[in-house]
C-alpha positions in Angstrom: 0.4 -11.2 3.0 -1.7 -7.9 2.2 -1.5 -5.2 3.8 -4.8 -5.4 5.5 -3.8 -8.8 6.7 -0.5 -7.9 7.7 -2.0 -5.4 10.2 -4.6 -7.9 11.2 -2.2 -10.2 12.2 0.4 -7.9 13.9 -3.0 -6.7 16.4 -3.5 -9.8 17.0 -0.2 -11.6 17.7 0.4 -8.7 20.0 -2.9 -8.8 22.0 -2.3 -12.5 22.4 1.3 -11.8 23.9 -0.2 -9.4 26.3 -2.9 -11.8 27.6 -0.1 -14.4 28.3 1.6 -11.7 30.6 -1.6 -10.8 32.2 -2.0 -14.0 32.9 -5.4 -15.4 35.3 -6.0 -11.5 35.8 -6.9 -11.1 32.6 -7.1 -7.2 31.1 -8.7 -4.8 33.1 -12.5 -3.2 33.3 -11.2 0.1 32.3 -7.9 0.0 31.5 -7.0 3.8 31.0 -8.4 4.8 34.5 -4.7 5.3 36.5 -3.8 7.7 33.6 -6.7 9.1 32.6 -5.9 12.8 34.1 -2.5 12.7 31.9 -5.0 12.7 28.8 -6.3 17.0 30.0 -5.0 19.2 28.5 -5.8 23.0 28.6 -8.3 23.7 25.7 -7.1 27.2 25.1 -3.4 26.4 24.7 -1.4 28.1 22.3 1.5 25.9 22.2 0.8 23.0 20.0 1.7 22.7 16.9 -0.7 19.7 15.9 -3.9 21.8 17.7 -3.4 24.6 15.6 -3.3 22.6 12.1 -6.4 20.6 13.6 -8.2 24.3 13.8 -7.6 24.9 10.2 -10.0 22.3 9.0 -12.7 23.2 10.8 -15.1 26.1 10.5 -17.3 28.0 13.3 -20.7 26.4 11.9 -19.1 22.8 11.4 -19.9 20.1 13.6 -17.0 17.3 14.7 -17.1 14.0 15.9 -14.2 13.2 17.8 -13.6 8.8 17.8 -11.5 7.8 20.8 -11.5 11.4 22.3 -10.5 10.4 25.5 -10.2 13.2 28.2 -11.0 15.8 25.2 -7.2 16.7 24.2 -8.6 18.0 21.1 -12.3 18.0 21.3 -12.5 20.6 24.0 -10.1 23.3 22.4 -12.3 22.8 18.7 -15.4 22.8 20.2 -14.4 26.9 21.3 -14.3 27.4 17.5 -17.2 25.2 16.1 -20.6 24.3 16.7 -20.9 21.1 18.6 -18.2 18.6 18.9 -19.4 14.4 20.1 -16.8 12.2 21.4 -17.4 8.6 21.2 -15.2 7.0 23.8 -15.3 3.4 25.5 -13.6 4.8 28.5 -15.7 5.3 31.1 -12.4 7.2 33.2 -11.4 9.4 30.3 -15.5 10.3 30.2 -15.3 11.3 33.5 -12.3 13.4 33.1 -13.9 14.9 29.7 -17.1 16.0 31.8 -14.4 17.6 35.0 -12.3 19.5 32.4 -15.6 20.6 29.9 -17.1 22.2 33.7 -13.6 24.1 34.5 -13.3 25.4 31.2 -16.8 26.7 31.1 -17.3 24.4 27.9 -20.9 23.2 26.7 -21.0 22.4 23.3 -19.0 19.1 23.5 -21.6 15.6 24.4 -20.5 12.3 25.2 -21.5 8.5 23.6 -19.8 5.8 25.7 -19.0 2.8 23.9 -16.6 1.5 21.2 -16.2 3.2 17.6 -17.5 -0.3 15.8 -20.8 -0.3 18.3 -22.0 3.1 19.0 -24.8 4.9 17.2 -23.9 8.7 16.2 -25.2 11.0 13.8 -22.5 11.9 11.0 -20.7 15.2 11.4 -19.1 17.8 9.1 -15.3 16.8 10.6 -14.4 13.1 12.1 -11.1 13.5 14.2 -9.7 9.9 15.2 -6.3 10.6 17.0 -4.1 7.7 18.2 -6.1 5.2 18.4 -6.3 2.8 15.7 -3.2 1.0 16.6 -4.9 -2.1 18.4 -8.2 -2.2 16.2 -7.7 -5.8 14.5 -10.2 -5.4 12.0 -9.2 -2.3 10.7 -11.1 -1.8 7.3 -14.3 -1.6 9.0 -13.0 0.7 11.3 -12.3 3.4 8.8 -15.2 2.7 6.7 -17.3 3.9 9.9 -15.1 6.6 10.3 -15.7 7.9 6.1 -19.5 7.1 6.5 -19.9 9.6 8.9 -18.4 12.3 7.8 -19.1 14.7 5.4 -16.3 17.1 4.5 -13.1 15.3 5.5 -11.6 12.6 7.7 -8.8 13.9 10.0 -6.5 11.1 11.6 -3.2 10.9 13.8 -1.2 8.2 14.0 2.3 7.9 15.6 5.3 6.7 13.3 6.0 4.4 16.1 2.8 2.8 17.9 2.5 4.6 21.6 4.5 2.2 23.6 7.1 0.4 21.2 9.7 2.4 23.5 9.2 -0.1 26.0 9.4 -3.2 24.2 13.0 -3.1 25.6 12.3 -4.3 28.6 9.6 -7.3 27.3 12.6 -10.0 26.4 14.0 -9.2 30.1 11.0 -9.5 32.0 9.1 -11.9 30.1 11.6 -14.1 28.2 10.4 -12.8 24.5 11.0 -10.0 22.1 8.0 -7.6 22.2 5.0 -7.5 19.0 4.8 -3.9 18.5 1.5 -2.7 17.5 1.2 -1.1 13.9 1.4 2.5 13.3 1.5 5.1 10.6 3.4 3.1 7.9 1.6 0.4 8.0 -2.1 2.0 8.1 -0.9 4.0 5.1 -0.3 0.7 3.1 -3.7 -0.3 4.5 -5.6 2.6 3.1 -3.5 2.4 -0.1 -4.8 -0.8 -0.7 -8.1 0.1 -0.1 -8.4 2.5 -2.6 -8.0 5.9 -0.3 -5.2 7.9 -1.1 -4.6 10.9 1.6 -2.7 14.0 2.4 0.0 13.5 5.1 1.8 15.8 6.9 4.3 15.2 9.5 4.8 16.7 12.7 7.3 16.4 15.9 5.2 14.8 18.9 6.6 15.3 22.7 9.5 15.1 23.6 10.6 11.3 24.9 8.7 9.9 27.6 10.5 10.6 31.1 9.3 9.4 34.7 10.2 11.8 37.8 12.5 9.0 38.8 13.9 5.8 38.6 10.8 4.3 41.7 8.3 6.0 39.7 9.6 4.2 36.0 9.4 0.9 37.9 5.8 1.4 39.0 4.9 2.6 35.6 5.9 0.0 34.0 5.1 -2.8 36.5 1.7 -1.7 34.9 2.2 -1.2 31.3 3.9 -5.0 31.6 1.8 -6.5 33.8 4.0 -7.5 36.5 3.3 -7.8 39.9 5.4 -6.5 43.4 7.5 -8.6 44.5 7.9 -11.3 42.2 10.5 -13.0 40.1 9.3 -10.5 36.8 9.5 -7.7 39.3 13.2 -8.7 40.1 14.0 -9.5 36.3 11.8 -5.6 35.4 13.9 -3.9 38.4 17.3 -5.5 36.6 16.2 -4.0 33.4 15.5 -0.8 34.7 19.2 -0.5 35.8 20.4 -1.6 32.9 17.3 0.1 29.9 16.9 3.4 31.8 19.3 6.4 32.0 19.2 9.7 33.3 17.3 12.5 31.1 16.6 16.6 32.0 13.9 16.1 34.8 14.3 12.4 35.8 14.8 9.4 33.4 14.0 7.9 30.3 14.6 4.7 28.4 17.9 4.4 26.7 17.9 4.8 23.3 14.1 5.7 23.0 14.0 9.7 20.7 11.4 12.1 19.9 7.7 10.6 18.5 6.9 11.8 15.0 3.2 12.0 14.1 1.6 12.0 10.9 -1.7 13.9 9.9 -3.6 11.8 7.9 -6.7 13.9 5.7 -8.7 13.5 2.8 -12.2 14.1 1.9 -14.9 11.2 1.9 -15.8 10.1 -2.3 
């Protein structure tokens, strides 16, 4: 199996899994919009590591289009040091948080195209930022091409080593009787562009710190929603057991046992 296929059918084997646990519900309209807020972030912070290396490859008279740019973790601190920044985002939720948090920080050089990377219409830029978000995109080749076509001095990516919620798989056998298909991340979209001919830069960085809920009630609501279980049922019995067993506690309330540090990689190189 290439590795184009490989990642193909990893994407899809685990969308398929997750459907099963949704069951008649199906996935949601907008399935970002309890955690949207999380996504802010203050645009003139001078803490993050990642931020500051994003700054270096972009220059005050350079535009930026920022692909899945969510609540505007990135695209609202760049656009105080470039000329316009677009962020195409399907979300309507992380939109709407984008548009809050531009107003409070007095930002007006960011705009907005709602819809996903494969359908939406924008005009090219000098910079294209796609952070985290590959990791469920089946077709993935297409994807990237888009993301090469429009730009016009380099291609910026950030992928996790690990995809975003693999520390959870844990608790999938437990809960829903089979071992979790983790979506692919930054090894295996290296082997994809590899085989595709592009050959980038990568630099790796730390990424937060693990993941940990206030407490122990607020874990179990999390993840009745990140496994689609519902109150008060035989998976929320089976999800509660796990928690006692998968969860321990961390500095500030608990995490999952065993789950460490998230390493990113920047991904760069310049369009041919």
């Amino acid at each position: 199996m290439s590795a184009v296929e490989h990642w193909k059918n990893t994407v899809e084997r685990h969308h398929e899994q997750s459907l099963r646990a949704m069951g008649e519900a199906g996935p949601p309209s907008d399935f970002w919009r309890p955690m949207a807020s999380a996504f802010r972030a203050d645009p003139r912070r001078t803490d993050d590591e990642v931020l500051d290396r994003l700054k270096r490859e972009v220059k005050p008279d350079q535009t930026v289009l920022d692909v899945g740019g969510g609540a505007g973790r990135f695209a609202l601190a760049l656009a105080l040091g470039c000329r316009s920044v677009t962020v195409a985002e399907p979300s309507e939720s992380m939109l709407e948080q984008l548009d809050e948090a531009s107003k409070e920080a007095g930002i007006g050089n960011v705009k907005k195209v709602q819809g996903n990377w494969e359908d939406v219409e924008v005009e090219p830029a000098d910079v294209v930022l796609c952070s985290h978000v590959v990791y469920g995109t089946a077709d993935i080749v297409p994807f990237i091409g888009k993301l090469v076509s429009h730009a016009r001095d380099r291609v910026l990516m950030l992928s996790f080593v690990n995809s975003p919620q693999s520390h959870l798989a844990p608790f999938w056998t437990p809960v829903h009787g089979e071992e979790r298909v983790n979506l692919p991340a930054l090894p295996e979209l290296i082997n994809v562009m590899w085989e595709v001919g592009i050959f980038p830069d990568v630099e790796m960085f730390d990424a937060s710190d693990r993941q940990v809920f206030d407490s122990r009630e607020a874990a179990v609501e999390q993840l009745r929603g990140r496994l689609w279980v519902a109150p008060d049922t035989e998976a929320d019995r089976r999800l509660q057991q796990a928690a006692e067993d998968l969860l321990e506690d961390h500095e500030g309330g608990v995490a999952v046992r065993g789950a460490g540090d998230r390493l990113q990689g920047l991904i760069s190189w310049r369009p041919e």
